[in-house]
C-alpha positions as CSV (number, residue, x, y, z in Angstrom):
1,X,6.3,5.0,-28.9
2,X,6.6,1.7,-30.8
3,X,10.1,0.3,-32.4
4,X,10.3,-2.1,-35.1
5,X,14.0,-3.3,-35.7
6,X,15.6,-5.8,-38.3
7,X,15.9,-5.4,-42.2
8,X,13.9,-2.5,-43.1
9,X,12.5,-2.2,-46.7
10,X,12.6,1.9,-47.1
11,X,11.3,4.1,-49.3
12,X,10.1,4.0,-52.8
13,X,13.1,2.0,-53.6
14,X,12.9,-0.7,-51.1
15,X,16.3,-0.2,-50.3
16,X,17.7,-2.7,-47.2
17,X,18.5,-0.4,-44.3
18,X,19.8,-2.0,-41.0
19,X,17.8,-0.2,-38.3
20,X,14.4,0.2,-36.9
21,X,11.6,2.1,-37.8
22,X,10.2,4.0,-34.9
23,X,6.2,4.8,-34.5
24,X,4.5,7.5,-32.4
25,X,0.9,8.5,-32.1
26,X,0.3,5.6,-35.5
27,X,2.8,7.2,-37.5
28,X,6.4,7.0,-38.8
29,X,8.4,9.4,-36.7
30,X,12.0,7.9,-38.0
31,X,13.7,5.2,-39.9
32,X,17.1,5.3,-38.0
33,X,20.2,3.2,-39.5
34,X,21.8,1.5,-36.6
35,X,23.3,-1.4,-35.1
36,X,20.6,-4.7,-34.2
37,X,21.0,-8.2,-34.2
38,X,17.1,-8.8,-34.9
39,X,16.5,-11.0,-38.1
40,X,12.8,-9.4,-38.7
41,X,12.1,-7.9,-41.9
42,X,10.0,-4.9,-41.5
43,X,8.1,-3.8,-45.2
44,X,5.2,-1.8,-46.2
45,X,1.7,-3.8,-45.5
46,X,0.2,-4.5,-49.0
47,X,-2.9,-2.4,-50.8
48,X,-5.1,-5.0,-52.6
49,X,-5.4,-3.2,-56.1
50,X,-8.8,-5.5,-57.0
51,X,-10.7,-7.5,-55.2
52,X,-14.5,-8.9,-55.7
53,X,-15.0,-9.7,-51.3
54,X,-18.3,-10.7,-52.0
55,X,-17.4,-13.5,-53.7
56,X,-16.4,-15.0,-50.1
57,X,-19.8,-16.7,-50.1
58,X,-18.8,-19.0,-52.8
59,X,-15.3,-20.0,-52.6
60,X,-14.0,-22.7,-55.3
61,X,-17.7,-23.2,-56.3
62,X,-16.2,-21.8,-60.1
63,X,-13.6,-24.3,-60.8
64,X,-13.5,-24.8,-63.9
65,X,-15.8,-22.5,-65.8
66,X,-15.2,-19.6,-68.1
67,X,-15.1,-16.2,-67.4
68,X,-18.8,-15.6,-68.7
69,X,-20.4,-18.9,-66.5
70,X,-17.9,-17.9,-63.1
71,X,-18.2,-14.0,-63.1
72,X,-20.3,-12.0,-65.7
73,X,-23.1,-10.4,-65.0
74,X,-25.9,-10.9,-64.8
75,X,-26.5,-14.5,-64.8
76,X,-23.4,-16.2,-63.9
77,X,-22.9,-18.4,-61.1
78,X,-21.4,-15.7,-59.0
79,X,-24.1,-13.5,-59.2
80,X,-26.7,-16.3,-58.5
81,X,-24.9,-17.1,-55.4
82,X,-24.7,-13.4,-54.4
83,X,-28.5,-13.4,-54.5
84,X,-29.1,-16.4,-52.4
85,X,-26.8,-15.3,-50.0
86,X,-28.7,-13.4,-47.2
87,X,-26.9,-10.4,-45.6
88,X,-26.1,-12.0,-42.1
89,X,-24.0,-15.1,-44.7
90,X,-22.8,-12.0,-47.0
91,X,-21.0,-9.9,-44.1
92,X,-19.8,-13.4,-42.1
93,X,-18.8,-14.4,-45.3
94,X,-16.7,-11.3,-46.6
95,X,-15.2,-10.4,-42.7
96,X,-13.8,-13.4,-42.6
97,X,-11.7,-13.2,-46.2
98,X,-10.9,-9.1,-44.5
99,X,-9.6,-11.1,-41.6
100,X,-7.6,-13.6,-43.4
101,X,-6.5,-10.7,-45.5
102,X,-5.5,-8.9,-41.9
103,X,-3.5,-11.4,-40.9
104,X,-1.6,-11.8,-44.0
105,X,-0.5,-8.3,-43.9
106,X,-2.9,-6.1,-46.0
107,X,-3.9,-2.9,-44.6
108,X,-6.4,-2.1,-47.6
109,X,-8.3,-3.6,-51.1
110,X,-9.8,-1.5,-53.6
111,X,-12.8,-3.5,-54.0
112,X,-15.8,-3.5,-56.1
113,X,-18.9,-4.1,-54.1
114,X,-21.7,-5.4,-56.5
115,X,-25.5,-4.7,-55.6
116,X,-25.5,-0.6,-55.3
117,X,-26.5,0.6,-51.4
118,X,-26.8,-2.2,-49.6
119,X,-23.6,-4.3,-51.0
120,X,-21.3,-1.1,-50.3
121,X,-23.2,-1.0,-46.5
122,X,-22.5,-4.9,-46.3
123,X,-19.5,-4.4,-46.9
124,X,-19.1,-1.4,-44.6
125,X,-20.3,-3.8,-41.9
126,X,-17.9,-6.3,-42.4
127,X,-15.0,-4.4,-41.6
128,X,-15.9,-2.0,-38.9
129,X,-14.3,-4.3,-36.2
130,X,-11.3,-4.8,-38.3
131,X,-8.3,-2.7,-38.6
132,X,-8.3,-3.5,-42.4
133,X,-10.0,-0.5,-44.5
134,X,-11.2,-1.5,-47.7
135,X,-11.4,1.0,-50.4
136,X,-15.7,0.7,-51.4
137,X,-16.2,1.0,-55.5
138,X,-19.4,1.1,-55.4
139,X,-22.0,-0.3,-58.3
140,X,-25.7,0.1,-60.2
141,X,-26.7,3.4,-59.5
142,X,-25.0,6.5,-58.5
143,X,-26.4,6.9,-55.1
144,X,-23.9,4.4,-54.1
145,X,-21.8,7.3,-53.9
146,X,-23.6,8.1,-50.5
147,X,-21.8,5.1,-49.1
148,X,-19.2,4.0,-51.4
149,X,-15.6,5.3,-51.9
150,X,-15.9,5.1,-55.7
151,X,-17.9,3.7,-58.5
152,X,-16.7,0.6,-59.8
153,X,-18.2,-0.8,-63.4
154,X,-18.4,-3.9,-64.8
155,X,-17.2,-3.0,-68.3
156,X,-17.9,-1.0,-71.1
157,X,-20.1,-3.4,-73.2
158,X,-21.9,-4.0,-70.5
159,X,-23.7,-1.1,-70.0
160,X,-23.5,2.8,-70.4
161,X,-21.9,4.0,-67.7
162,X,-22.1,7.9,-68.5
163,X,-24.4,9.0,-65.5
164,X,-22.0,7.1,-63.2
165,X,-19.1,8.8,-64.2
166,X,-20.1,12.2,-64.6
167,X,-21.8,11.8,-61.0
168,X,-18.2,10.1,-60.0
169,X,-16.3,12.9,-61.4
170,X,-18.9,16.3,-59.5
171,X,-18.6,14.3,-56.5
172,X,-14.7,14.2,-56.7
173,X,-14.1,10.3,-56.5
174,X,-12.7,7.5,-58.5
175,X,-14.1,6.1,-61.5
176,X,-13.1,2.7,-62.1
177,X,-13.9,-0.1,-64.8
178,X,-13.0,-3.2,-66.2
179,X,-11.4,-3.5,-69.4
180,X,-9.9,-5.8,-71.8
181,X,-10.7,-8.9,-69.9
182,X,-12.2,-11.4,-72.6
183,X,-11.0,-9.4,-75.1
184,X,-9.9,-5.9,-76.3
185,X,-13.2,-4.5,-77.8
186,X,-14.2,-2.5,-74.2
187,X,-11.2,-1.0,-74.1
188,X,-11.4,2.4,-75.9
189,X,-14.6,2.8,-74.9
190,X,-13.7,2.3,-71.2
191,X,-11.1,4.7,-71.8
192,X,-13.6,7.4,-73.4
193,X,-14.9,7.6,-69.9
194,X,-11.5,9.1,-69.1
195,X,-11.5,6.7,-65.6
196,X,-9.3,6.5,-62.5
197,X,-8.6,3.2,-62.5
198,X,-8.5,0.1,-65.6
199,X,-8.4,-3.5,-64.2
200,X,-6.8,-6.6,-66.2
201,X,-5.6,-4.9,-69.4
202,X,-5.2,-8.4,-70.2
203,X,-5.6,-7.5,-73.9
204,X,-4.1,-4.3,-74.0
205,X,-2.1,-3.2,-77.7
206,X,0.0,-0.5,-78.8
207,X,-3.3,1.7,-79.1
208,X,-4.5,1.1,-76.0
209,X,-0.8,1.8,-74.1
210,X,-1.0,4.9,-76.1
211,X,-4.1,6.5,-75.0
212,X,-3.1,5.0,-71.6
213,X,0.1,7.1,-71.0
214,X,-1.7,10.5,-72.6
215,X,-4.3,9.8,-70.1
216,X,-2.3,9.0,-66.8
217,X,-4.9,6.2,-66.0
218,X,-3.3,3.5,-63.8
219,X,-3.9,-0.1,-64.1
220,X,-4.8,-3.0,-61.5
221,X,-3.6,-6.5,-62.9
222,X,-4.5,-9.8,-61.4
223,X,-2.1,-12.6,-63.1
224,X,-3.6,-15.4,-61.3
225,X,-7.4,-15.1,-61.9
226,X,-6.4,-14.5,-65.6
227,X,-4.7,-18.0,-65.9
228,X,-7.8,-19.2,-63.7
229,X,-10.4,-18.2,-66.1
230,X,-7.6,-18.7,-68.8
231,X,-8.3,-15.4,-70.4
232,X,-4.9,-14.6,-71.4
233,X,-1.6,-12.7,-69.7
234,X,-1.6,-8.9,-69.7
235,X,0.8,-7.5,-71.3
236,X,2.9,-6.8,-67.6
237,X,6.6,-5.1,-69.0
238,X,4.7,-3.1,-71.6
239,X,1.9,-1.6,-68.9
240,X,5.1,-0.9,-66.6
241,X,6.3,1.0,-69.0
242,X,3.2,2.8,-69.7
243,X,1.8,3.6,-66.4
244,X,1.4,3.1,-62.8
245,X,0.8,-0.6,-62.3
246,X,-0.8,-2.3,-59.2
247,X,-1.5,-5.8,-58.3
248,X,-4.8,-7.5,-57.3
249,X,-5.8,-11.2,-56.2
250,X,-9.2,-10.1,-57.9
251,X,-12.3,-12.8,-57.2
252,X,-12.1,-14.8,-53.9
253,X,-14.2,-17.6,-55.6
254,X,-11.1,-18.0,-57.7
255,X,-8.1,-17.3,-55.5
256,X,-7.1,-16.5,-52.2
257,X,-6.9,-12.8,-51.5
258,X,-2.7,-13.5,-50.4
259,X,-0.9,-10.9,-51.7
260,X,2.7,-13.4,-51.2
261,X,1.0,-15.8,-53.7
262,X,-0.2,-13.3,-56.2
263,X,3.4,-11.3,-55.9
264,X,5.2,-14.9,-56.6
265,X,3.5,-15.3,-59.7
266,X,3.8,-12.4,-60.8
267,X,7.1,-12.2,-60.1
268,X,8.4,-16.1,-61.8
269,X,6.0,-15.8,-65.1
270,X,6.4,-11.9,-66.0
271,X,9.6,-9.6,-67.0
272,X,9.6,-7.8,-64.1
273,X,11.7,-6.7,-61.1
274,X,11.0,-7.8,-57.2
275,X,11.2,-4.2,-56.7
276,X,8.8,-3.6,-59.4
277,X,6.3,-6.6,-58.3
278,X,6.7,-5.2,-54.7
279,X,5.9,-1.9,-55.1
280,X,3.1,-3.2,-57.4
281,X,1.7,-4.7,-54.0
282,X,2.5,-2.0,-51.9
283,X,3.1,1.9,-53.0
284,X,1.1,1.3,-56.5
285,X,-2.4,0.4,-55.1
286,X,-2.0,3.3,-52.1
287,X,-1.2,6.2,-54.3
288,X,-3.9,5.0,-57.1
289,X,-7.1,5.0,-53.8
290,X,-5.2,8.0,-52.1
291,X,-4.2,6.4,-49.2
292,X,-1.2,7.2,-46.6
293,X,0.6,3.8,-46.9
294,X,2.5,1.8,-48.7
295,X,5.6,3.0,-48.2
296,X,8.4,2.8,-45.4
297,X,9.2,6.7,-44.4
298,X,8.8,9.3,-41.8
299,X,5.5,11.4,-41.7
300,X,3.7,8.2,-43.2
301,X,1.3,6.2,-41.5
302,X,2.3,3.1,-39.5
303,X,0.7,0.2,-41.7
304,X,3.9,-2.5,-41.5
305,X,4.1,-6.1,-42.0
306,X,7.1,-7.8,-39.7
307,X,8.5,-10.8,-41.5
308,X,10.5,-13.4,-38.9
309,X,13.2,-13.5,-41.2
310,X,14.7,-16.6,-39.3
311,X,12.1,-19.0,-40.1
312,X,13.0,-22.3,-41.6
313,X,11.7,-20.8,-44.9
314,X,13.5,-17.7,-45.1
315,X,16.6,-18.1,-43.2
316,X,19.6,-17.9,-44.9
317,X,18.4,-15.5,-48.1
318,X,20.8,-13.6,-49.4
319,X,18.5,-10.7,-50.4
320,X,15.6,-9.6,-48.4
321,X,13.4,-8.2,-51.4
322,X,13.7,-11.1,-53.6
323,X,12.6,-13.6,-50.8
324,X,9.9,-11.3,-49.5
325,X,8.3,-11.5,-53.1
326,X,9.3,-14.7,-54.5
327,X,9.7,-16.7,-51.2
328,X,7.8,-15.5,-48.0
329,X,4.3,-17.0,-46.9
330,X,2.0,-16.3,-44.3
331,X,3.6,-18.3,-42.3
332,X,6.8,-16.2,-42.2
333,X,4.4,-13.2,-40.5
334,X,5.7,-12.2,-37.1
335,X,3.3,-9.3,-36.9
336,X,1.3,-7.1,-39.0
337,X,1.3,-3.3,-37.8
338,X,-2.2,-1.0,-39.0
């Protein structure tokens, strides 16, 4: 039995509980109110909603290009770099981002794996002697579904995703697909394919929102690489309001995969709540990939992130939730808990 005491971050709600959060056999047995004079701030570890891990073989080598030169397929400079890479670079590459990612208090990603089979086994690779998990989208054909978690497309003008997502949907796993990144035209079509998931929404209108909410489809935004690629800002308040909303750091050419960075962005250039942005990094991206995290709550499994809430940076804040999303670094991390 394992006990975690301090500030605890509970529930749904993130409500502040004094107490400690006791763990037995890796999972939540209690979350006990009681007397401590620890300073730790014990929260949910974070679910990655998007990421692109392969990019780790090319970090920063996109600055300053557009969306279509840094990341489109086929031809962009991402995907050259992918196919240069050999597989030995490609797995260093990526278990060293799920490593940094680790250690920065993520216990999953939902990530789409370009180049079918072996991209999804690469992948695979790279985290088997990690305690992180990622979620595998898979890509190209649908035997990826032998290995992935998911298929994961590009985008609806990209190609015709039918067989993917009709092969997605016998097999009982998550279709996912980009939409409305450089603009709004894939966007009813991606939602024809009546998918799991929709990442950036960037350009989403009334329309979209619409068949969004009839549809229950959740939404993965990454803020950051939109201003990076200077695509545009998703329409945050309004998807809130729509749907279940979950927060990626997207490309690891373009950004580091922190989840404290991306939820301080989020949280200083949109109309939204802490709570909202947390649970955004938390709760959102478990229950859209299924998982048994992202909240703090008996029965759940044990995947914490401790927060030394005495540093030099966060002593003396006046409300845990706000400096855990607008405040806290890596550097605050006392331990993280999978």
């Amino acid at each position: 039995m394992d006990t975690f005491e301090g500030t605890i971050l509970t529930g749904t709600a993130f409500e502040p509980v004094r107490g400690r959060v006791v763990v037995e056999d890796g999972r939540i047995s209690a979350v006990e109110e009681t007397e401590t004079s620890s300073t730790d701030i014990v929260l949910p570890a974070f679910v990655n909603a998007h990421t692109h891990l392969g990019d780790s073989v090319a970090k920063d080598a996109a600055v300053g290009l557009d969306l279509d030169d840094a990341v489109a397929p086929p031809d962009s400079l991402k995907h050259r770099r992918l196919s240069a890479a050999d597989r030995t670079q490609l797995v260093t590459a990526m278990r060293r981002t799920l490593r940094f990612m680790q250690r920065t208090g993520t216990v999953s990603c939902l990530d789409f794996r370009e180049f079918g089979v072996s991209g999804a086994r690469a992948l695979r690779e790279a985290a088997e002697p990690l305690d992180i998990d990622p979620f595998v989208f898979g890509s190209d054909d649908a035997a990826v579904l032998d290995v992935a978690d998911g298929f994961g497309a590009s985008g609806a003008n990209d190609n015709d995703f039918t067989r993917q997502r009709a092969a997605a949907r016998e097999r009982g796993v998550p279709f996912a697909i980009h939409a409305g990144e450089p603009d709004a035209t894939d966007i009813h079509p991606a939602l024809d394919l009546e998918p799991e998931l929709l990442v950036h929404m960037v350009h989403a209108q009334q329309e979209h929102l619409d068949r969004v909410a009839d549809q229950s489809v959740p939404i993965a935004v990454c803020p950051r690489a939109n201003a990076v690629l200077e695509v545009g800002r998703p329409p945050l308040r309004d998807l809130l309001d729509h749907t279940t909303v979950a927060l990626g750091t997207d490309n690891v050419m373009l950004n580091q995969p922190s989840m404290f960075r991306e939820m301080a962005f989020t949280a200083k250039q949109f109309d939204v709540s802490a709570r909202e942005v947390l649970r955004m990094a938390t709760a959102a991206g478990a229950e859209i990939a299924g998982l048994d995290c992202g909240v703090v709550a008996p029965g759940k499994r044990a995947a914490l992130l401790v927060l030394d809430g005495d540093t030099d940076n966060l002593a003396g804040t006046e409300d845990p939730v706000e400096a855990v999303v607008r405040r806290a670094t890596a550097l605050d991390v006392e331990r993280v808990v999978l």
